[in-house]
C-alpha positions as CSV (number, residue, x, y, z in Angstrom):
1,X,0.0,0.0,0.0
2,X,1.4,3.1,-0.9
3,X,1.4,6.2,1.4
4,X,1.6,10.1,0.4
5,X,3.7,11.4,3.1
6,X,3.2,14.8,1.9
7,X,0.5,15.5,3.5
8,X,0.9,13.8,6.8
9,X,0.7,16.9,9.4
10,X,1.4,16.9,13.5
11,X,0.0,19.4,15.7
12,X,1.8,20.0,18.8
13,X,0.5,21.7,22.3
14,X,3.1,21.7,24.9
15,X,1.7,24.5,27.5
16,X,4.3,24.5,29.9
17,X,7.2,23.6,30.4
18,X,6.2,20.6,32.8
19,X,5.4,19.1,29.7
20,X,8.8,19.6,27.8
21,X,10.6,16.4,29.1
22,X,7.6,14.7,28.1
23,X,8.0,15.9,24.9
24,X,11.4,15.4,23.9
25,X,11.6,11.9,25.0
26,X,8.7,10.6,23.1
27,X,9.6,7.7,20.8
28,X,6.9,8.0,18.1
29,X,7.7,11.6,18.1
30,X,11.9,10.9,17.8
31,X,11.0,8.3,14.9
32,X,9.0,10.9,13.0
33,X,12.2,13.1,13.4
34,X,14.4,10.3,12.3
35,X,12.0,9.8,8.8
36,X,11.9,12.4,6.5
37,X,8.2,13.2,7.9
38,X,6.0,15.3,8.9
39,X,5.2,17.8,5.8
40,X,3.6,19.9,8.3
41,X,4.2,20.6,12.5
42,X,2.0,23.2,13.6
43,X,2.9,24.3,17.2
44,X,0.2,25.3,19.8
45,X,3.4,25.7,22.4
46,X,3.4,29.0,24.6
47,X,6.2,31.1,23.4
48,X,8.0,30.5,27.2
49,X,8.5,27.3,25.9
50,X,9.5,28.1,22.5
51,X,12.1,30.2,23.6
52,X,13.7,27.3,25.3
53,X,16.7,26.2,23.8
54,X,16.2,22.4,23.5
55,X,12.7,23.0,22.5
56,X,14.1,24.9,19.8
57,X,17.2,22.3,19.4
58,X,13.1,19.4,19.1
59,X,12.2,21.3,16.2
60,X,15.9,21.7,14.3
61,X,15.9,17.7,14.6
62,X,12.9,17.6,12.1
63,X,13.6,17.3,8.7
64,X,14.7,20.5,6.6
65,X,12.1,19.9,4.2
66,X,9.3,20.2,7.2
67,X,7.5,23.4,8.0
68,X,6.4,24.6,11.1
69,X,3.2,27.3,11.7
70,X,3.6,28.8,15.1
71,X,0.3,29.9,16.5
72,X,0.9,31.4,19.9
73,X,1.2,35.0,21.7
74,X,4.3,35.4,19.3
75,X,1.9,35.7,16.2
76,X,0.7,39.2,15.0
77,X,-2.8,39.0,15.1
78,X,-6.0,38.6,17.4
79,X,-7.7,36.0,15.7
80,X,-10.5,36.5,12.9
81,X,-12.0,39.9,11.1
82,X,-14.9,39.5,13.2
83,X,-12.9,39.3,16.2
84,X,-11.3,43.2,15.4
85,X,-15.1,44.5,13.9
86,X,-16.6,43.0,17.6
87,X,-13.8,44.8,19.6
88,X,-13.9,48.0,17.7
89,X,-17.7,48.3,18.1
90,X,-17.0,47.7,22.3
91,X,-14.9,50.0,22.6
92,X,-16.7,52.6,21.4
93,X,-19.4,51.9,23.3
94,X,-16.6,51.9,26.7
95,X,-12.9,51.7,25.9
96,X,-11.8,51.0,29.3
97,X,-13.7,47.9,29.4
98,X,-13.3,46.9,25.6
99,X,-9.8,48.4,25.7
100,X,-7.6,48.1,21.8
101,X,-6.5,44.8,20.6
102,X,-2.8,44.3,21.1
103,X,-1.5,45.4,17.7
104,X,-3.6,48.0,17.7
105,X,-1.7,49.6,20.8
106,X,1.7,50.4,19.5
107,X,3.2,49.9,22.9
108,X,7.4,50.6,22.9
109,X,8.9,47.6,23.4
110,X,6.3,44.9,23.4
111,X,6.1,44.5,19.8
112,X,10.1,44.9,19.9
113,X,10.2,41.8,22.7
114,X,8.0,39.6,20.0
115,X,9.7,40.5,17.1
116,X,13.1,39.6,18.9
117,X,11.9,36.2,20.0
118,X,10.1,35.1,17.0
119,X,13.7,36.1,15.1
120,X,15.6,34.1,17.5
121,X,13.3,30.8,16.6
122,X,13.1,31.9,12.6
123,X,17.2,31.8,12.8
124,X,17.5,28.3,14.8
125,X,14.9,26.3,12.5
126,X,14.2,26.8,8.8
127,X,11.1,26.6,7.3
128,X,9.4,28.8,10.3
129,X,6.0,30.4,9.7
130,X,4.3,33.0,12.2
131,X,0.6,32.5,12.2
132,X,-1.4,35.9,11.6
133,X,-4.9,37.1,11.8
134,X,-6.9,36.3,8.1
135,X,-3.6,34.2,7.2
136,X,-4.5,30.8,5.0
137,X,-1.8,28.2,4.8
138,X,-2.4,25.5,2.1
139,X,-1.1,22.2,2.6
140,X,-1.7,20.5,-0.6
141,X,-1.1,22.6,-4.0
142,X,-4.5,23.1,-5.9
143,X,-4.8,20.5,-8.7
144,X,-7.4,22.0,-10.3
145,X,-9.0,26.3,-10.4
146,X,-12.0,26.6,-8.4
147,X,-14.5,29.2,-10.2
């Protein structure tokens, strides 16, 4: 039986670092390294746990063909359209309750912080890709157009 490892994908949620050892001895996880598998690993990890060097060191001992979506407080973004259109109609009504969204804020330094930590990962591992808010990620190329 053949098998089209292209499209095999692994989704990966370590919220603490409790979890971490946990995570890096896992022997299905070290044989998936070992193969030229997973196409796709999209991590659900906090960003204190990115920043971790041998969490980092886990995702440099995937293949260099594999590609890895980060989705965590180190994306740009707040989630969907409707999520800003919601938040901008509360704060009108009461901005101290329904304050900005975070990229919204231009805050010195916090958007600084982010951009240097999600750097530090996008130079350890290749193939590194920073979920965003409206952002679409195709897995599989389009075989045929869709009028």
């Amino acid at each position: 039986m053949f098998v089209n490892l292209w499209f095999i994908s692994l989704v990966v949620d370590c919220p603490d670092m409790s979890y971490l050892p946990l995570l890096l001895n896992n022997e299905k996880l070290k044989a998936c390294q070992e193969e030229s598998f997973p196409y796709l690993v999209v991590h659900f990890t906090s960003g204190e746990v990115m920043q971790n060097p041998w969490y980092i060191e886990w995702m440099g001992k995937f293949s260099v063909s594999t590609q890895h979506l980060v989705l965590n407080e180190l994306c740009v973004g707040s989630g969907s359209e409707a999520v800003h259109r919601l938040q901008t109609k509360l704060g009108i009504i009461d901005d101290g309750i329904f304050p900005p969204l975070r990229e919204f804020l231009n805050e010195p330094g916090n958007d600084d912080d982010i951009d240097c930590q999600s750097r530090s990962i996008k130079n350890s591992v290749s193939c590194v890709t920073l979920g965003e808010t409206l952002m679409k990620y195709c897995i599989r190329p389009a075989t045929n157009l869709d009028w």
